[in-house]
C-alpha positions as CSV (number, residue, x, y, z in Angstrom):
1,X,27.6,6.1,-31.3
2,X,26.4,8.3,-28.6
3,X,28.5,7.7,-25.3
4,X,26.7,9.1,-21.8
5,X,28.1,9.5,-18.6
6,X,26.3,7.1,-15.8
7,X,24.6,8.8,-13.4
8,X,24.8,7.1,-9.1
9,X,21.3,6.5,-8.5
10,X,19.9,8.2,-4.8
11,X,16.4,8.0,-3.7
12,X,16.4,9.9,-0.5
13,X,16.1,6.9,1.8
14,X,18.3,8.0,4.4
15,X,17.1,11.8,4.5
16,X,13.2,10.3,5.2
17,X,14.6,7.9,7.9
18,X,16.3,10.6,9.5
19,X,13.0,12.9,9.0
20,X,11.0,10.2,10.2
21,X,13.1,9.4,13.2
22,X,13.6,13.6,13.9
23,X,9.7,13.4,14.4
24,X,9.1,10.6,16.6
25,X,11.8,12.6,19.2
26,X,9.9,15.8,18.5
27,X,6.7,13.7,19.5
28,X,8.3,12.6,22.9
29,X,9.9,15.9,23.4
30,X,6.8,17.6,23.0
31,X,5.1,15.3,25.7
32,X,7.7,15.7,28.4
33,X,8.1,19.5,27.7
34,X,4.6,19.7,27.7
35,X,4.8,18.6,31.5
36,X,8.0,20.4,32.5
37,X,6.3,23.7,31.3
38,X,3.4,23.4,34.2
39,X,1.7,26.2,31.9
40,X,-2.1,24.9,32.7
41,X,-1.7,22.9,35.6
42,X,1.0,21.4,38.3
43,X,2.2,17.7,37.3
44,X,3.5,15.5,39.4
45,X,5.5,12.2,39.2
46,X,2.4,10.5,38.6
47,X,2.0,12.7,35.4
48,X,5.3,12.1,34.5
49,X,5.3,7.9,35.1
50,X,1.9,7.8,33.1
51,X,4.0,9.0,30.1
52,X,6.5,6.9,30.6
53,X,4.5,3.8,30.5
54,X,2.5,5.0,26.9
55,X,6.1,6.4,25.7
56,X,6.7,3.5,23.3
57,X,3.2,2.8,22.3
58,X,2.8,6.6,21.4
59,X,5.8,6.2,19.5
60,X,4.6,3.5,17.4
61,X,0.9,5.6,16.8
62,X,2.8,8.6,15.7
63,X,5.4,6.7,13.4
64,X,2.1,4.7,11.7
65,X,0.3,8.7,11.6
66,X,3.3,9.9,9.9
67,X,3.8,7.2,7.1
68,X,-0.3,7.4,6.7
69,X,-0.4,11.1,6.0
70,X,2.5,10.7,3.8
71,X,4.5,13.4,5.5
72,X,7.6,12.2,4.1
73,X,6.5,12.4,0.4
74,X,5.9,16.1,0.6
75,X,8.4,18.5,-1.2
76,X,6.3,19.0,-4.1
77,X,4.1,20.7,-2.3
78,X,3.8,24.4,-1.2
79,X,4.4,25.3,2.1
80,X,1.2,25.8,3.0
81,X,0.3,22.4,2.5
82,X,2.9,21.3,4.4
83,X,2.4,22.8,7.1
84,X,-1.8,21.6,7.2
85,X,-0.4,18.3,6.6
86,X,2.2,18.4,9.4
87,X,-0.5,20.1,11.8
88,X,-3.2,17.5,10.9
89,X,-0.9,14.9,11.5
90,X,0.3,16.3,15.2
91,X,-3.9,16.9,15.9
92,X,-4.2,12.8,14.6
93,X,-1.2,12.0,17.1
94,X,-3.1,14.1,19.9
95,X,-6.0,12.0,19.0
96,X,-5.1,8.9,19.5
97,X,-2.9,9.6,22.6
98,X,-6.0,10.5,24.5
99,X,-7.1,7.0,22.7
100,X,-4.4,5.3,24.4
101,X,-4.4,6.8,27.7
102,X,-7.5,5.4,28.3
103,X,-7.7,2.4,27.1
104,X,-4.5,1.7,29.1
105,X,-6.3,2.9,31.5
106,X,-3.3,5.7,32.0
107,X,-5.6,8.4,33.4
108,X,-2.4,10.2,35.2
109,X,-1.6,11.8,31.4
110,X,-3.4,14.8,31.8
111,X,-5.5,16.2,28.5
112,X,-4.2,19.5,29.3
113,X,-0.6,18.2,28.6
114,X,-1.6,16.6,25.5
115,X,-3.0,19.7,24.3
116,X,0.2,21.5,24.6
117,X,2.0,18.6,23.2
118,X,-0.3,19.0,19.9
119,X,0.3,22.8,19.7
120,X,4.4,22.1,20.3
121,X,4.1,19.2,17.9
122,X,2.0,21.3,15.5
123,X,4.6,24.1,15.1
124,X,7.8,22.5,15.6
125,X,6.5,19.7,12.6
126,X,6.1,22.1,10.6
127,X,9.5,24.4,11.0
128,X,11.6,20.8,10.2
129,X,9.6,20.7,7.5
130,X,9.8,23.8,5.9
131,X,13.8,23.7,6.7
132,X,14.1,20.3,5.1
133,X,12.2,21.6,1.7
134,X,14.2,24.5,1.9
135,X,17.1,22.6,1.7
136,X,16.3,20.2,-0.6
137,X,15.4,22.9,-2.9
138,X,18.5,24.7,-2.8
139,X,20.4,21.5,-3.4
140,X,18.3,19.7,-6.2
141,X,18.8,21.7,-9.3
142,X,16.2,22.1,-11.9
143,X,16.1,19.0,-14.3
144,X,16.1,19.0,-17.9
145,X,13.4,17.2,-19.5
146,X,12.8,15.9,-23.0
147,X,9.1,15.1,-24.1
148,X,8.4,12.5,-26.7
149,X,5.2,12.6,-28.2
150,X,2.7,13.1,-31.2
151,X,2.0,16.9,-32.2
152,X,-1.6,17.4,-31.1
153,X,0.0,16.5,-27.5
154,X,2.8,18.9,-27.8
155,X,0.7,22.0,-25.8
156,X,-1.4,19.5,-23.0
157,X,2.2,17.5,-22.3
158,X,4.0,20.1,-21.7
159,X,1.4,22.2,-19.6
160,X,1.2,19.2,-17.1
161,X,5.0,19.1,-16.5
162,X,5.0,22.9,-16.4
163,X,1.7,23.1,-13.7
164,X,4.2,21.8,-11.0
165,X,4.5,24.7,-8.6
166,X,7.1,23.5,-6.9
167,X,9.9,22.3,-8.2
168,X,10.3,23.9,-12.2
169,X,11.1,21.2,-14.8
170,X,13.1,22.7,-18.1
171,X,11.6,22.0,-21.1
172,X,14.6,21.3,-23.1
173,X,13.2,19.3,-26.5
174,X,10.0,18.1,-27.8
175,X,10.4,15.2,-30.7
176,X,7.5,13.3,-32.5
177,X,8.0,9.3,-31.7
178,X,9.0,8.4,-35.3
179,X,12.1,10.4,-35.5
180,X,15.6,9.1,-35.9
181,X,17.0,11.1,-34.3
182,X,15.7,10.7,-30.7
183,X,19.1,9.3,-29.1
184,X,21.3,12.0,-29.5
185,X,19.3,14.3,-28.1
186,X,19.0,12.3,-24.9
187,X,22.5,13.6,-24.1
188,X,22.1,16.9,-21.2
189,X,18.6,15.3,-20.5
190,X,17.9,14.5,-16.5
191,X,14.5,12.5,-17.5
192,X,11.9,11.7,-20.4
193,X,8.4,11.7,-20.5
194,X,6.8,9.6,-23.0
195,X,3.2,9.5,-24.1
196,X,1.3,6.9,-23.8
197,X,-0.2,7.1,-27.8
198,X,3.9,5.9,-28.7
199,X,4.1,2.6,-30.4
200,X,5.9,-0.3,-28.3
201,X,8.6,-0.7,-30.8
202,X,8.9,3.3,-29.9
203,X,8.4,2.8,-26.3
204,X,10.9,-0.3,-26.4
205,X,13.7,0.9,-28.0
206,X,13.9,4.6,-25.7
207,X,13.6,2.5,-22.6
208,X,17.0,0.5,-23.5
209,X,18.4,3.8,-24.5
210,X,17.6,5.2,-21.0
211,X,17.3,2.2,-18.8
212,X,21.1,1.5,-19.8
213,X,22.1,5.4,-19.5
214,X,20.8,5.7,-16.1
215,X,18.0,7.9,-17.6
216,X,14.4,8.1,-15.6
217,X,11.2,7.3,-17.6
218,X,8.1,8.9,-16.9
219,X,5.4,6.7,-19.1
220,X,1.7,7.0,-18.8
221,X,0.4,4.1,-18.1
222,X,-2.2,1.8,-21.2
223,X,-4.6,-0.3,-19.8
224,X,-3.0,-4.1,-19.8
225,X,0.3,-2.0,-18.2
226,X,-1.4,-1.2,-15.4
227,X,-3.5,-4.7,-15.1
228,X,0.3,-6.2,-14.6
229,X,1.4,-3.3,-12.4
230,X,1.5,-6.0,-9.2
231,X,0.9,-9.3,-11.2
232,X,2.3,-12.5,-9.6
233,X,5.5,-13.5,-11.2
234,X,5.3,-17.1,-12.2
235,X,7.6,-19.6,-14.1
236,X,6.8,-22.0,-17.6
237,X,10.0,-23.9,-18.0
238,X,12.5,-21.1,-18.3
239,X,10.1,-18.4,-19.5
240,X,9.1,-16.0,-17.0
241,X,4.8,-14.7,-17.2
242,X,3.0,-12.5,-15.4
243,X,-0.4,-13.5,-14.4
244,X,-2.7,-10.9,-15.4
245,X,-6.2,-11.4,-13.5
246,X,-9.6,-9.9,-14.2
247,X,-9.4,-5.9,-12.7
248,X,-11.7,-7.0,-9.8
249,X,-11.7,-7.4,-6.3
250,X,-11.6,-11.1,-5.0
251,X,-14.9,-11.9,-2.7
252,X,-12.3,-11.7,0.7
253,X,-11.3,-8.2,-0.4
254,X,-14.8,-7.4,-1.1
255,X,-16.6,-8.5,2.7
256,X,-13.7,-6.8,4.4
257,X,-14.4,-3.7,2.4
258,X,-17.8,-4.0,3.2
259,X,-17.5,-4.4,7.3
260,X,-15.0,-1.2,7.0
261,X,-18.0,1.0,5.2
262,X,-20.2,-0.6,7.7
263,X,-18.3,0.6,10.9
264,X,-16.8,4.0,9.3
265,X,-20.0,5.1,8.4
266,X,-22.1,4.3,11.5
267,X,-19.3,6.0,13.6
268,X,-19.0,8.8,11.2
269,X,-22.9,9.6,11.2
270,X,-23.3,9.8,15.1
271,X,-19.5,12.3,15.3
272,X,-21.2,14.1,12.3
273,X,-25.2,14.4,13.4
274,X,-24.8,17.8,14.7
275,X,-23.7,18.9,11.3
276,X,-26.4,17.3,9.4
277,X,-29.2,19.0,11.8
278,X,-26.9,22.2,11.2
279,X,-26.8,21.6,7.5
280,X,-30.5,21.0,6.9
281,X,-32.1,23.9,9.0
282,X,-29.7,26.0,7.3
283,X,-31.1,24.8,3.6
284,X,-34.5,25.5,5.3
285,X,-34.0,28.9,6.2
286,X,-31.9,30.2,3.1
287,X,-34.1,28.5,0.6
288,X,-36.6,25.6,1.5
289,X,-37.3,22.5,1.5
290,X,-36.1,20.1,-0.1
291,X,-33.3,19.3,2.0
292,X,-31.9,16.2,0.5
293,X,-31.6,16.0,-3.2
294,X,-31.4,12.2,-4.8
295,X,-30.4,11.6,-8.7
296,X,-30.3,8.7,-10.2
297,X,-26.3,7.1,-10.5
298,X,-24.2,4.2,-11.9
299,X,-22.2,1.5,-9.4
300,X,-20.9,-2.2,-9.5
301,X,-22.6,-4.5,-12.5
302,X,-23.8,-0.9,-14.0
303,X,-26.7,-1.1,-11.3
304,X,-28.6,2.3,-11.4
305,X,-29.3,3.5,-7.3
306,X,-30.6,6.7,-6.1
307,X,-27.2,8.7,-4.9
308,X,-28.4,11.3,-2.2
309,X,-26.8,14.8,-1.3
310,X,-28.0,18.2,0.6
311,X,-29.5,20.0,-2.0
312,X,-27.2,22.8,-3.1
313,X,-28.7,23.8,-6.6
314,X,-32.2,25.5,-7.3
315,X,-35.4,23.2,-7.4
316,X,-35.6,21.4,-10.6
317,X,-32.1,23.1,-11.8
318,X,-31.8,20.8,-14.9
319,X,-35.8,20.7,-15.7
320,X,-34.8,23.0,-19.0
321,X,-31.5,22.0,-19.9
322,X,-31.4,18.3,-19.3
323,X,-28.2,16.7,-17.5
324,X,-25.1,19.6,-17.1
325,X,-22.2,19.2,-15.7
326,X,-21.7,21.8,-13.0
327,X,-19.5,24.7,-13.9
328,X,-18.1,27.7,-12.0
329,X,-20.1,30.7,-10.8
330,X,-23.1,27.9,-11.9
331,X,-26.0,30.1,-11.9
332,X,-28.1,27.4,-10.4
333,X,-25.8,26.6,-7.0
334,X,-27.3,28.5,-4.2
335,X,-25.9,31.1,-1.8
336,X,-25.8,28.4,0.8
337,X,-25.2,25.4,-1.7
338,X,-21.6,27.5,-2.8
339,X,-20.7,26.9,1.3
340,X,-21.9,23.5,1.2
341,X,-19.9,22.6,-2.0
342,X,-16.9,24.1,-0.6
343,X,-16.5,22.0,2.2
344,X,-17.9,18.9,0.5
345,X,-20.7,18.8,2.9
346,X,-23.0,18.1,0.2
347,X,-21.6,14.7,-0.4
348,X,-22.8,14.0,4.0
349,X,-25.6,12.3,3.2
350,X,-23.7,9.3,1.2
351,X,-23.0,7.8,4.1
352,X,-26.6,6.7,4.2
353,X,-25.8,5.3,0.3
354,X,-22.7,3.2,2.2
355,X,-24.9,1.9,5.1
356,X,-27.7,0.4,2.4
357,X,-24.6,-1.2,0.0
358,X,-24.9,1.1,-2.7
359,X,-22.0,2.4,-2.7
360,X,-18.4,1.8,-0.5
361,X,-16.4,4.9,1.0
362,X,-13.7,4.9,-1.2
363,X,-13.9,4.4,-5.1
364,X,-14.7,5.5,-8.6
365,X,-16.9,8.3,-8.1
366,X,-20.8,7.7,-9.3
367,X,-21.7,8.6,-12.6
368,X,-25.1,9.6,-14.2
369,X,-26.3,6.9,-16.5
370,X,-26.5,9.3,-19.6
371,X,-22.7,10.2,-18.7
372,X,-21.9,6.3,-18.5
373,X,-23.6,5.5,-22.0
374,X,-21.8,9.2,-23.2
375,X,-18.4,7.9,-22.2
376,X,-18.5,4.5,-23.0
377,X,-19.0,5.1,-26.6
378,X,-15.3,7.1,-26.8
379,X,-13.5,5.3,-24.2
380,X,-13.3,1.4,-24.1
381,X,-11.5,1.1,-20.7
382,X,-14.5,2.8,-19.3
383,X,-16.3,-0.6,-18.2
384,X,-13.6,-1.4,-16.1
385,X,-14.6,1.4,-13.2
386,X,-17.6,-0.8,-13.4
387,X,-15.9,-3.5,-11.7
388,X,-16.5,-2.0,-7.9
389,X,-18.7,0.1,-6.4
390,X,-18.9,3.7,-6.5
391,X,-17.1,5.9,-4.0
392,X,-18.3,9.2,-2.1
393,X,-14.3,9.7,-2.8
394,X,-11.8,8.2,-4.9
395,X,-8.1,8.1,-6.0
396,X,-9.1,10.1,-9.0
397,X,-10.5,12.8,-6.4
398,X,-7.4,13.3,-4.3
399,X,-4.5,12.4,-7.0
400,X,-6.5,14.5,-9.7
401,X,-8.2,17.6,-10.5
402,X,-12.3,18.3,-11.0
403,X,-11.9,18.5,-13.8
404,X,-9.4,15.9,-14.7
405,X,-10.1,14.4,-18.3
406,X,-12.3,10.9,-18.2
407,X,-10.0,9.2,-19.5
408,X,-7.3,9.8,-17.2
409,X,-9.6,9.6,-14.2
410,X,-10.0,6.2,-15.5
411,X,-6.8,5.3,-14.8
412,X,-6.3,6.6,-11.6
413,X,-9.6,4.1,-11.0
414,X,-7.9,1.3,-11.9
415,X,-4.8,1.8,-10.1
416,X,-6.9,1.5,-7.3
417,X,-8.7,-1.5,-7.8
418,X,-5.4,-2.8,-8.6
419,X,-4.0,-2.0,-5.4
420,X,-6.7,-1.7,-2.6
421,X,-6.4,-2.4,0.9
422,X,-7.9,-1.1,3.9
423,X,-4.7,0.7,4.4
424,X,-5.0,2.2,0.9
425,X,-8.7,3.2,1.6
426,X,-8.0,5.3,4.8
427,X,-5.1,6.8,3.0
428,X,-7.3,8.3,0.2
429,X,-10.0,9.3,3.1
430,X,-7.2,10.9,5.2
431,X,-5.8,13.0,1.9
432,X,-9.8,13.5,0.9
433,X,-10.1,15.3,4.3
434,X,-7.1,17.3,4.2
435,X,-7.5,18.3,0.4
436,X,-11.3,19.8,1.2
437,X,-9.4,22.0,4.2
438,X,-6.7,23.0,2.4
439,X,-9.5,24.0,-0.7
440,X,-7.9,21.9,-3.6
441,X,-10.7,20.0,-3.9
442,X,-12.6,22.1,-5.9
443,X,-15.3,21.4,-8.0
444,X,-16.7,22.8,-11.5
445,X,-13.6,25.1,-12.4
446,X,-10.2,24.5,-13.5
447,X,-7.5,27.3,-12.6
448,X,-4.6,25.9,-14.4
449,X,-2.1,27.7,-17.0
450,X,-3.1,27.6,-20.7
451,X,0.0,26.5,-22.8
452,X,0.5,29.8,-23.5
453,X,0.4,31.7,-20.0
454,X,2.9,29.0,-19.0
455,X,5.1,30.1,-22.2
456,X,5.4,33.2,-20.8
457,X,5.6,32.6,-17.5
458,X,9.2,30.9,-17.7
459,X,9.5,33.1,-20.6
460,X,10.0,29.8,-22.7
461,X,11.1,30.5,-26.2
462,X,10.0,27.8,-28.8
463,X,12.3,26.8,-31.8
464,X,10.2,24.4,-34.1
465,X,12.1,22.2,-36.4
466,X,9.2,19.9,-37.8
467,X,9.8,16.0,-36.1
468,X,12.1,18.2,-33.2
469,X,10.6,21.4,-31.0
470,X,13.8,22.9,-28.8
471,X,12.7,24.9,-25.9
472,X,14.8,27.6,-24.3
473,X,14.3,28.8,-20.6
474,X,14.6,31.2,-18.5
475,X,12.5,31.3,-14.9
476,X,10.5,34.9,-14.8
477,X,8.1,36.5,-12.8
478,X,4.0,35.5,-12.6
479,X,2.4,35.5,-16.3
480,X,0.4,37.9,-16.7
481,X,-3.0,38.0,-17.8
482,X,-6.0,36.2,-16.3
483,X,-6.1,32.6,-15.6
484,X,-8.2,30.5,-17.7
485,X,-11.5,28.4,-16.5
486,X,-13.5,26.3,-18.3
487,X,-16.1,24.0,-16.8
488,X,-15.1,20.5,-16.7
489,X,-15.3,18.2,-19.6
């Protein structure tokens, strides 16, 4: 019998309340100080009482900012990002402020101090920040993971756990799902990662293993797992059931996703117009019209609509080769089009797509109808992205990688469809935005470690023993060699 010690269960409640709290006094700090520093201009009481009177009502914009952004779910990222999300988040509290002040009508709270206030909040966000990660990774050791899966998953399972930057996960066993001998090695494991190609018996009898040792599961979700992921609980008798509905959106969900494209976009295409007129003459004077590129895609009911971008490939670019995915250093991507690509500012011109009803602002990105016939043959689940209009950005976009495989970005669709709301919707536009400035929303390249770089970069050492692979660890400087790219798949 194999006999594990329980393990107290903490989820960091009270440390993001106590963040969360430590910025909302920061906010109001930064407001007042911003005032009692008289750098730009000489306040007066007046100054001073209009604050007062939006003190609370700031409060409650910057505590809704802060839970949007997600800047209490951050420590798995680098510092960097941290510190774009935390100064984003102090320009969105800025933002609305001047919102507030005038529609309250509170015209005594000076721009100027609000201005200082974002730069106080900016930088003093982002040293908590920093200080908290830094503690939290000095006090959370490195977990030991065990990885249960089929053979031919062995080197892409263990890559993913490995491409966290962060916070380094040791590989301590690999074993194939039908071994017997898969509970005693679950002693000195912090958590398990199981595949989602394992049988349910499989699946079902590690989960009572680690469900009753206090042991986290990391499953990837199947299809029907993630159609019950939110289900309504309902009672036969005595027999509990989940009521699993079609993966759709109900016709209320569907007009109030409809009125939100409608008044994003309009607002969105007068704020942006100068960078459209920007945009096009600078296509016309690098390399001529056309401006705006259309191509035929795939949306709700597999209805085919002309999707239209700024044109940021040579003319007739596929005239030779047929459909291509885009790749990096793509030949046909012009000087201006690799600028334009960066920033996303290709994808402008979908707002007109969202204004005619072809597609929404947030959902499964548009596919070619060659890729949709392509993809459908191998993957069955594929339909199912069908099921709502296509997005100019999506949950696959911000949550994966370019070049994320299909069938994962599948997933990630239907997790979203699962559980949209308007909320969820400016969430994914608000991490779009910030993903294209902090550059991690590349496209046409993938800079992840092989299997072997990563090997070598925690100078892993990998005992094979047929149905179990042991791994032992040691943390080590970069890997060396070059990083590989491959165009997406």
């Amino acid at each position: 019998m194999v006999i594990f010690m329980k393990r107290q269960k903490k989820d960091g409640t009270f440390l993001k309340i106590f963040e969360c709290l430590l910025y909302i006094v920061l906010v109001n700090l930064s407001y007042y100080g911003a005032l009692v520093l008289n750098i730009t201009s000489q306040y007066d009481a007046r100054n001073f009482q209009a604050y007062y009177n939006s003190a609370i009502l700031i409060s409650i914009i910057s505590l809704v900012v802060l839970l949007l952004n997600g800047t209490l779910n951050t420590a798995d990222k680098s510092w960097t990002e941290n510190i774009i999300i935390m100064s984003i988040s102090a320009l969105m509290i800025g933002i609305f402020t001047m919102a507030i002040a005038f529609l309250s009508r509170e015209f005594a709270l000076p721009r100027s101090a609000i201005i200082m206030a974002f730069v106080i909040q900016a930088l003093s966000f982002s040293f908590v920040k920093i200080v908290i990660i830094s503690i939290i990774k000095k006090t959370i050791r490195d977990k030991n993971i065990l990885l249960i899966g089929y053979k031919e998953e062995k080197e892409i399972m263990i890559s993913k756990v490995l491409s966290n930057p962060e916070f380094k996960e040791v590989i301590k066993y690999f074993i194939i799902p039908d071994s017997n001998l898969i509970a005693g090695y679950l002693t000195g494991v912090d958590k398990v990662y199981i595949s989602d190609s394992v049988e349910r018996t499989v699946l079902d009898k590690v989960m009572n293993l680690c469900i009753s040792n206090h042991i986290p599961v990391y499953i990837i979700p199947k299809t029907y797992e993630i159609a019950i992921f939110h289900s309504e609980l309902l009672f036969m008798s005595d027999v509990p059931f989940f009521k699993v509905d079609n993966i759709v959106l109900s016709w209320e969900k569907m007009i109030i996703k409809r009125i939100f494209d409608i008044l994003f976009s309009l607002v969105a295409l007068i704020i942006l117009s100068p960078v459209y007129i920007a945009v096009a003459l600078a296509i016309l004077i690098s390399d001529g019209a056309p401006v705006i590129y259309s191509q035929e895609r795939v949306t709700r009911n597999n209805r085919i609509f002309n999707l239209y971008k700024f044109r940021s490939m040579v003319q007739d670019a596929e005239k030779s080769t047929g459909a291509v995915l885009a790749s990096e250093d793509d030949p046909r991507i012009t000087k201006i089009g690799k600028i334009l690509r960066r920033f996303w500012l290709d994808e402008l011109p979908q707002l007109f797509n969202v204004l005619k009803g072809d597609m929404s602002l947030v959902g499964p990105r548009p596919e070619r109808p060659v890729f949709i016939e392509e993809f459908s043959k191998d993957i069955p689940d594929f339909k199912y992205r069908l099921a709502v209009k296509a997005g100019v950005t999506g949950y696959a976009q911000v949550m994966g990688k370019y070049t994320t495989s299909a069938e994962h970005k599948i997933k990630f669709d239907l997790l979203y469809i699962q559980n949209y709301s308007i909320i969820f919707d400016i969430k994914i536009i608000l991490e779009t935005i910030k993903k294209i400035i902090m550059g991690t929303l590349k496209r046409g390249e993938n800079k992840d470690y092989s299997y072997k770089e990563l090997l070598q970069k925690y100078n892993l050492r990998e005992k094979d023993k047929g149905e179990i692979t042991e791994y032992h660890s040691k943390p080590s400087g970069k890997p060396k060699g070059r990083v590989r790219k491959e165009s997406i798949a």
